[in-house]
N, C-alpha and C positions, 0 to 999 in steps of 0.2 A: 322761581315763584310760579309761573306758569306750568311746569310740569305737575304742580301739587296742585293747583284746581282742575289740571286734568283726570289725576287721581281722585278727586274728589267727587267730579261731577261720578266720572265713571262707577266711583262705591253709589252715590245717591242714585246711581240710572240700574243697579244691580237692586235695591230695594226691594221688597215686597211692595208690590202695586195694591193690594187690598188697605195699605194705610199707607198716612200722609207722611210727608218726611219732609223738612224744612229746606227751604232752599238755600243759595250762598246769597245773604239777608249785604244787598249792595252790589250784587255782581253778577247775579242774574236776571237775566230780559223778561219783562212780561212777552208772553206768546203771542200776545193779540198787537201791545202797542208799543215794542220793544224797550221801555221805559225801563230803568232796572228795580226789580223785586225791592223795595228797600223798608219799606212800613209793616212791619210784622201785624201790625192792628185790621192792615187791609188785604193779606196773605191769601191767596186762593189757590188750588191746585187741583190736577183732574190727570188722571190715569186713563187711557184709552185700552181696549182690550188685545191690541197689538203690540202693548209693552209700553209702549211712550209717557214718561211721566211732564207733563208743562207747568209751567208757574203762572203766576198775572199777579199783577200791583194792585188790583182792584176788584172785588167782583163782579163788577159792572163788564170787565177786560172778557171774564171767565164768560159769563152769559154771550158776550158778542161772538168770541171767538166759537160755541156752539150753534149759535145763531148761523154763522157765516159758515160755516166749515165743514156742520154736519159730520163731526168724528163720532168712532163708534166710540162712544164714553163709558170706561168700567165704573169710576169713582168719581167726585168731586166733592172738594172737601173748601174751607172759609175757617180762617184762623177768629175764634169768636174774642170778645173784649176781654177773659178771662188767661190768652195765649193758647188755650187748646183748639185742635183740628179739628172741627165738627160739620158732619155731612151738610152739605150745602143745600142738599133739598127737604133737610129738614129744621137748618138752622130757622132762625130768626132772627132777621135784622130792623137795626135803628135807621132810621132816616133822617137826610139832614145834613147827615156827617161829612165831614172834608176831604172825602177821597182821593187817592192819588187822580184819578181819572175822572173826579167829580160828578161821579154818577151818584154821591150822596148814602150807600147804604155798607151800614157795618156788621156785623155777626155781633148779636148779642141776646143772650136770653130774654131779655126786660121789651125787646124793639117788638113791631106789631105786624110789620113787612115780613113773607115771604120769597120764599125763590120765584114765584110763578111772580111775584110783582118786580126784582129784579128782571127777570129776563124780558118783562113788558117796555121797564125801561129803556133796557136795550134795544130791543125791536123801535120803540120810538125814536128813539136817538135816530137811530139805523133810515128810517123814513118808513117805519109801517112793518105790518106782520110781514113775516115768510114762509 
C-alpha cells in the first residue's frame, strides 16, 4: 500500500504547477500545521517557483505559512464552496465558517472577505504585521 502513495504523490509532484491538483483528501499533512488535508471545502494549495507543490487544511494554514516563510510563491489556489480550485488572491471568502484551523474563512463567491483580509488574520493570530 505504501508503495502506491508513493507513486502517487510522485505523479501529483510531476503536475503542472500552473494548476491546482487535489491532494490525497486524508493523508496529506497541511504544510504549515501538519494536520492531514482532510476537508475538501477548506482545501488550499500553493506552487513555489522552484517546483514545490504544498497543501493546508485551511486557508488561514496557507496565509501563515507565507507569512512565516517568505517562499517564492508561483500559485495559490482555495478550493471554493462549489469544489473548484480558484486563485486565492482573487477568491472570495465567507466568514464565520468552521475551519479545520478555525481561522473562520471559506472560498465562496457570495462571501465579502478577501485574501488581503485572510492573511491579516493570520498576521493577527501570529502577534502583529511582519
Amino acid at each position: 500500500m505504501r508503495w502506491w502513495l508513493a507513486i502517487l504523490l510522485l505523479v501529483l509532484a510531476c503536475e503542472d504547477p500552473s494548476r491546482a491538483v487535489d491532494p490525497v483528501w486524508g493523508k496529506q499533512a497541511c504544510a504549515h500545521c501538519a494536520m492531514l488535508v482532510s476537508d475538501p471545502r477548506f482545501g488550499a494549495e500553493l506552487t513555489t517557483r522552484e517546483g514545490d507543490r504544498l497543501f493546508f487544511d485551511d486557508p488561514g494554514c496557507m496565509a501563515s505559512y507565507v507569512r512565516e516563510r517568505s517562499p517564492h510563491v508561483r500559485r495559490m489556489w482555495v478550493r471554493d464552496a462549489s469544489g473548484a480550485w480558484v486563485d486565492a488572491t482573487e477568491a472570495h471568502f465567507r466568514t464565520g465558517a468552521t475551519s479545520p484551523m478555525d481561522f473562520g474563512f471559506q472560498a465562496d463567491s457570495s462571501g465579502t472577505a478577501d485574501w488581503a483580509e485572510v492573511t491579516a488574520a493570520a498576521a493577527k493570530r501570529a502577534g502583529g504585521p511582519r
